[in-house]
C-alpha positions as CSV (number, residue, x, y, z in Angstrom):
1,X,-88.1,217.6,9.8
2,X,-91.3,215.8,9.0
3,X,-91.0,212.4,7.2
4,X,-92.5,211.2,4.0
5,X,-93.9,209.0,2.7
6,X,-91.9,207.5,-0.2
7,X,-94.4,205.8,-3.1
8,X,-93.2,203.3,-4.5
9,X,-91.8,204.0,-8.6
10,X,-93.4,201.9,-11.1
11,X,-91.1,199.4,-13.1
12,X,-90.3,199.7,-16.6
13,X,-92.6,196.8,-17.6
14,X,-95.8,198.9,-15.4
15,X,-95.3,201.6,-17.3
16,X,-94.6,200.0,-20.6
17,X,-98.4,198.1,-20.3
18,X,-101.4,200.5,-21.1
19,X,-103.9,200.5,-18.6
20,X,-106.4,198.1,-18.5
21,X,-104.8,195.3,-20.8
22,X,-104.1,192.0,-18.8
23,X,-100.3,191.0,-18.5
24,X,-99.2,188.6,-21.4
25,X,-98.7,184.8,-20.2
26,X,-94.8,184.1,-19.9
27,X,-93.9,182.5,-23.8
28,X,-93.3,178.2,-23.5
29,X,-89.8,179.5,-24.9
30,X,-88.8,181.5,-21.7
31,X,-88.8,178.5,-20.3
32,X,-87.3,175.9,-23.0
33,X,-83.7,175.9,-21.1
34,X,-85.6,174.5,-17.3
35,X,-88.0,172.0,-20.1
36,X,-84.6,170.7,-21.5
37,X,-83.0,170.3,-18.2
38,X,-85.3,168.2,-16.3
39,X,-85.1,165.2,-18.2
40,X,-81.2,165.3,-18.2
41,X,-81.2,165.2,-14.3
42,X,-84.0,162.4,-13.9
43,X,-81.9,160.3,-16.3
44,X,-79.1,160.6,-13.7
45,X,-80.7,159.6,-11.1
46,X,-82.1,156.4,-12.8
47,X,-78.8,155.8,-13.4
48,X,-77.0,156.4,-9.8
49,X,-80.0,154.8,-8.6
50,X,-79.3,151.7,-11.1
51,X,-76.0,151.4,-9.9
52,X,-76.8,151.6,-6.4
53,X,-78.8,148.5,-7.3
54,X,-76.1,146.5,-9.2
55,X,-73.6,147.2,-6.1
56,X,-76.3,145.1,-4.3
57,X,-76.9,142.2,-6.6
58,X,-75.6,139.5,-5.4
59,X,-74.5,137.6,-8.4
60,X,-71.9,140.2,-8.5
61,X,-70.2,138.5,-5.2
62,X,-68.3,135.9,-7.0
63,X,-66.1,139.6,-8.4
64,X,-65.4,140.9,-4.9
65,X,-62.4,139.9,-3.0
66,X,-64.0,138.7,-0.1
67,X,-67.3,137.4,-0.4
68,X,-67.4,136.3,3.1
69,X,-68.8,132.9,2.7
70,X,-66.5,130.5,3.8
71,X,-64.9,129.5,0.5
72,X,-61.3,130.6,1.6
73,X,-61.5,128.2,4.0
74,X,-63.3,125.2,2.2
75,X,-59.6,125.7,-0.8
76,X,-57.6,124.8,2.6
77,X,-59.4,122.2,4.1
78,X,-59.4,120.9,0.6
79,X,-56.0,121.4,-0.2
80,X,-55.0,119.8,2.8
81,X,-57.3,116.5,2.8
82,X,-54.9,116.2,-1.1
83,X,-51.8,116.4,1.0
84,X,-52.8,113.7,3.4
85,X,-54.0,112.0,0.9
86,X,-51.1,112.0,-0.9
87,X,-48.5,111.5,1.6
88,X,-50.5,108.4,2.8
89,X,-49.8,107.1,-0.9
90,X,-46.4,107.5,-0.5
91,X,-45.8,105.8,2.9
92,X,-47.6,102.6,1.4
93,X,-44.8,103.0,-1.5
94,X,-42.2,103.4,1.5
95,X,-43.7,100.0,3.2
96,X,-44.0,98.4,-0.1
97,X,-40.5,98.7,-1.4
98,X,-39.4,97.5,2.1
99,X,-41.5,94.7,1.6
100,X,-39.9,93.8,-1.8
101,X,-36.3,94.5,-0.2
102,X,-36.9,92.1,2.5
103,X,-38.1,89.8,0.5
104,X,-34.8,90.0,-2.0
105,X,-32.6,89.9,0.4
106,X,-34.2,86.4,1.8
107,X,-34.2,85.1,-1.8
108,X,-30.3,86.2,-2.0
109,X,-29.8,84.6,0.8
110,X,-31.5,81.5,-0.2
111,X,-29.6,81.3,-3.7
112,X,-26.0,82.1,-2.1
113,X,-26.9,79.0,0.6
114,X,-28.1,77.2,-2.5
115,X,-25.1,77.7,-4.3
116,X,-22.8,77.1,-1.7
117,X,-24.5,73.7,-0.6
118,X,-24.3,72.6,-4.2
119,X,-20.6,73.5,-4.5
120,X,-20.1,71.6,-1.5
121,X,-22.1,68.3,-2.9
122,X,-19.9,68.1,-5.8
123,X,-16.9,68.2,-4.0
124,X,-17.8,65.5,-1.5
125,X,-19.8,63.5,-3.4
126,X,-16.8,61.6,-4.7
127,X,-15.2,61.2,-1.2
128,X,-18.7,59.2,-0.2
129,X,-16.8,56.4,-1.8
130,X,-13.8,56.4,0.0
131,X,-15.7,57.1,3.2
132,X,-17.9,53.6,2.5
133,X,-14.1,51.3,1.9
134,X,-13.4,53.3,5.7
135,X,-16.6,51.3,6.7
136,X,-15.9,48.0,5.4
137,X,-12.2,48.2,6.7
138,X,-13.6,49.2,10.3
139,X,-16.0,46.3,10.0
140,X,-13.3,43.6,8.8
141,X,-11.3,45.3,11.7
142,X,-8.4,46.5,9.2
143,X,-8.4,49.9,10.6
144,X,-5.7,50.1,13.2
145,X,-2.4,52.7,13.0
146,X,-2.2,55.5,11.0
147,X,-4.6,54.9,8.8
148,X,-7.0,54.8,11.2
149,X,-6.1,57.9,12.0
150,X,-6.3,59.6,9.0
151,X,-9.7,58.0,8.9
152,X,-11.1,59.6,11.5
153,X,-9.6,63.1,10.5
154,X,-11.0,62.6,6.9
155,X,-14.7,61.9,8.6
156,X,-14.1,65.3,11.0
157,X,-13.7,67.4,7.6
158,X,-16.5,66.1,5.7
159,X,-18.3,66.3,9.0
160,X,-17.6,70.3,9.4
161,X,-18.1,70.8,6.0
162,X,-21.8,69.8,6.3
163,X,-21.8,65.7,5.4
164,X,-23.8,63.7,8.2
165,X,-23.9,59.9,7.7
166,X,-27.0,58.4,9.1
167,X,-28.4,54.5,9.3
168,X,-27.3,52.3,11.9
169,X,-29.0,49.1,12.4
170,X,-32.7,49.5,14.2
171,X,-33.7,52.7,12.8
172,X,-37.4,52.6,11.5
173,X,-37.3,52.4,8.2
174,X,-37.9,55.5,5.8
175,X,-38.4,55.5,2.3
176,X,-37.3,59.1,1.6
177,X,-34.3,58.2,3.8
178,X,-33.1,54.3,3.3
179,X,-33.3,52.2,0.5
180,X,-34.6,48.7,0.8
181,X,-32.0,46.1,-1.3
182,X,-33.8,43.2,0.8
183,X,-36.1,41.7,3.0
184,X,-35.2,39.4,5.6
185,X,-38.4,38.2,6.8
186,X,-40.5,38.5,9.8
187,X,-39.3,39.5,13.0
188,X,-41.2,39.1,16.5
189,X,-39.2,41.5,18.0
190,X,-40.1,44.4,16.0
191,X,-43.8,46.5,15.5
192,X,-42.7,48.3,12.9
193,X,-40.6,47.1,9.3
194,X,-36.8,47.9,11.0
195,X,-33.4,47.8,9.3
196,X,-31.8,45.0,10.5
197,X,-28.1,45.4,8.4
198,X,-26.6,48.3,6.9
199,X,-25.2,47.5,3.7
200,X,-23.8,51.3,3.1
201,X,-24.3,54.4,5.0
202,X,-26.6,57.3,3.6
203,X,-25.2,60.8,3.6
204,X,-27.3,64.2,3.9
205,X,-26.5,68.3,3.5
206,X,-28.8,69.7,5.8
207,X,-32.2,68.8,4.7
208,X,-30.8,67.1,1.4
209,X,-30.4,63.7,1.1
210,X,-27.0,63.1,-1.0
211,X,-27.8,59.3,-0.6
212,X,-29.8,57.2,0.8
213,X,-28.7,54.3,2.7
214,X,-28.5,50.9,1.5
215,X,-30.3,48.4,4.2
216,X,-31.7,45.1,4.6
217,X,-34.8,45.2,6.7
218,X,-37.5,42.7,8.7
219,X,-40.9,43.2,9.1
220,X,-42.9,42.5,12.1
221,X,-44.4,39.3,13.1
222,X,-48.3,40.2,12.5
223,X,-47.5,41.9,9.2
């Protein structure tokens, strides 16, 4: 069996169109859907393209959770420069309340001295009087016996309790310490204006004077 040659069959369209007329140009509305379309797709990739942009913009960075430039650590360093700073504050308040306790504690201690030096003046300043008729017994030599011995146990107690007598005869004189009733003129054998007689003891609390003592003095020779 021979084969044949199969011709090709005309379209509808072929043999719709008489012979000889050219084919009619496609009408703008055949393709008014693909006209339409085109501009919707090229706005949407303005728009994926604008928002590729924005992702990059860097004023945007301040909006991501980690920008990367160091400001994480710049909060710490500064949060911790405000604790140092701050705990150095309160170790000067630490230093300066012990400063002010020391300081009232000493004054404490300096008032309850006071007040107990004081309440020890006022009791023995009236026994200065009795001490100075001891003195001019011992110096008419009336103290012999038992009064001499309570004498010398009355001068122990005013002696613990903090009264010193002081001026004896040839101690320099000192105004804050002896008080002059007289002048007995010169005297070669002292430089310096001495007391020569004692007419009453002084008496002092530690740095206190409670009396001075009553002296007559001489001066030198050159004075």
């Amino acid at each position: 069996m021979t084969d044949r040659p199969v011709e090709p069959t005309p379209g509808p369209e072929a043999t719709d169109l008489p012979e000889g007329e050219p084919t009619a140009a496609p009408s703008p509305e055949g393709f008014g859907d693909a006209a339409g379309e085109a501009p919707a797709q090229t706005e949407v990739e303005e728009q994926v393209a604008g928002d590729a942009v924005a992702g990059d913009d860097p004023g945007t960075a301040e909006e991501r959770p980690d920008s990367g430039d160091g400001s994480d650590v710049d909060t710490e360093e500064q949060q911790l420069a405000a604790m140092k700073g701050s705990l150095a504050d309160l170790t000067n308040d630490l230093q300066r309340l012990q400063a002010e306790y020391a300081n009232y504690r000493k004054r404490v201690d300096r008032d309850r001295q006071l007040v107990a030096e004081t309440a020890a003046y006022k009791a023995l300043t009236p026994v200065i009087e009795v001490l100075d008729t001891i003195d001019r017994a011992k110096e008419h030599g009336e103290l012999e016996g038992g009064f001499k011995a309570v004498a010398d146990q009355l001068e122990r107690v005013v002696a613990s309790a903090g009264l010193v007598r002081f001026g004896e005869p040839g101690d320099a004189f000192d105004p804050t310490l002896h008080e002059a009733l007289s002048h007995l003129g010169a005297d070669a054998e002292v430089e310096v204006t001495t007391v020569k007689h004692v007419a009453k003891g002084g008496y002092r609390m530690g740095d206190r004077v409670v009396r001075a003592a009553q002296v007559l003095v001489v001066d030198p020779a050159d004075a």
